[in-house]
matplotlib code that plots the C-alpha trace (Angstrom):
import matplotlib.pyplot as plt

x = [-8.5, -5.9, -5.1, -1.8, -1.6, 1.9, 1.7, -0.9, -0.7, -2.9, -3.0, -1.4, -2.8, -0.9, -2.9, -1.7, -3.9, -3.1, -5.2, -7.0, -6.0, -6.2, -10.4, -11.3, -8.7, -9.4, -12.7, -11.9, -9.4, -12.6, -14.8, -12.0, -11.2, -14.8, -14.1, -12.5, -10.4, -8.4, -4.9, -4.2, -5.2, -3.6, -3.0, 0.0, 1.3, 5.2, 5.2, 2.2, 3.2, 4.6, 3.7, 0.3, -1.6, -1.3, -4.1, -1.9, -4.0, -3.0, -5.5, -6.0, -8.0, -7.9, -7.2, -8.3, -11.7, -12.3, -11.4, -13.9, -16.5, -15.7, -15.9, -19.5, -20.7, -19.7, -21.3, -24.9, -24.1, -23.4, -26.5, -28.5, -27.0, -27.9, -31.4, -32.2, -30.5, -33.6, -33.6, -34.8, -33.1, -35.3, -37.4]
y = [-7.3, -4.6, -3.2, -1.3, 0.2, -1.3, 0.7, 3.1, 4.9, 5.9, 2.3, 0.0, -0.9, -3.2, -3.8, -6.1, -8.1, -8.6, -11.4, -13.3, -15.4, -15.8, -15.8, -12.4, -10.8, -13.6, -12.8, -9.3, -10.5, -12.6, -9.3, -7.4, -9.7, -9.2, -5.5, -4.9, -2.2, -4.4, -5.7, -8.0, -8.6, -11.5, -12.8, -13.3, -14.5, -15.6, -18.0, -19.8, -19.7, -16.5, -14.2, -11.7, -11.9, -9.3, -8.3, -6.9, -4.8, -3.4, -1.0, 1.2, 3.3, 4.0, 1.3, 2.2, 3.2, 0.3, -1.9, 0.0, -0.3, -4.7, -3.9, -2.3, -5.2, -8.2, -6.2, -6.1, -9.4, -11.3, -9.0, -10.8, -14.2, -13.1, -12.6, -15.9, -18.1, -18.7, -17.4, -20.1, -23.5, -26.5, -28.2]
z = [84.6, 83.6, 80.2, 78.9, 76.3, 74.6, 71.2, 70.6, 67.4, 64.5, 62.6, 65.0, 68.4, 70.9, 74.4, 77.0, 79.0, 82.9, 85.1, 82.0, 79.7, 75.6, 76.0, 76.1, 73.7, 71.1, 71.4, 70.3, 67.9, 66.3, 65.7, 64.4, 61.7, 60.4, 59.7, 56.4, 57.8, 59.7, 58.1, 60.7, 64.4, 66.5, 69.9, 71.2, 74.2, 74.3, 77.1, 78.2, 82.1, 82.6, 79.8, 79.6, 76.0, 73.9, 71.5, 68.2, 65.5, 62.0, 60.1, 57.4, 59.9, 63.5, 65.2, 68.7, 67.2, 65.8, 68.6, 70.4, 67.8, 68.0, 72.1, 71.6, 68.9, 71.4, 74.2, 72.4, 70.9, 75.1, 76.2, 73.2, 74.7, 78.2, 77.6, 75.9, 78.7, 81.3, 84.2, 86.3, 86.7, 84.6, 87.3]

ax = plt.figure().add_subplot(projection="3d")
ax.plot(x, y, z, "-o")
ax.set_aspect("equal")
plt.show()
């Protein structure tokens, strides 16, 4: 997975998203919209064959910090889900 930066200033965030598809920046998306600084975060993705999704955030604070803050909270949250999936197949 690669990431660009599309837009990268103080309150608006644009990151585009190359070899995945909507999954991991809805994901993100999700969090963010839980976080009371965030005006608006979305996905888009113009063309569904040819296009890369782009994760699109609006804040009253800054928005790179606080995707990375929604990046830490889903990585603690899938380690949480990791460690109650067993380990060994059911017999």
């Amino acid at each position: 997975m690669k990431l660009t930066l599309i837009k990268d200033e103080q309150k608006d965030l644009e990151i585009e998203f190359e070899g995945v598809d909507r999954g991991i920046p809805d994901l993100i998306r999700g969090k963010l919209l839980e976080s009371k600084d965030i005006e608006f975060a979305g996905v888009v993705k113009e063309h569904f064959e040819v296009s890369k999704p782009r994760l699109v955030v609006k804040s009253t604070k800054n928005a790179k910090t606080l995707v990375l803050k929604a990046l830490e909270e889903l990585q603690d949250e899938l380690k949480e889900l990791s460690a109650q999936v067993p380990k060994k197949p059911a017999a």
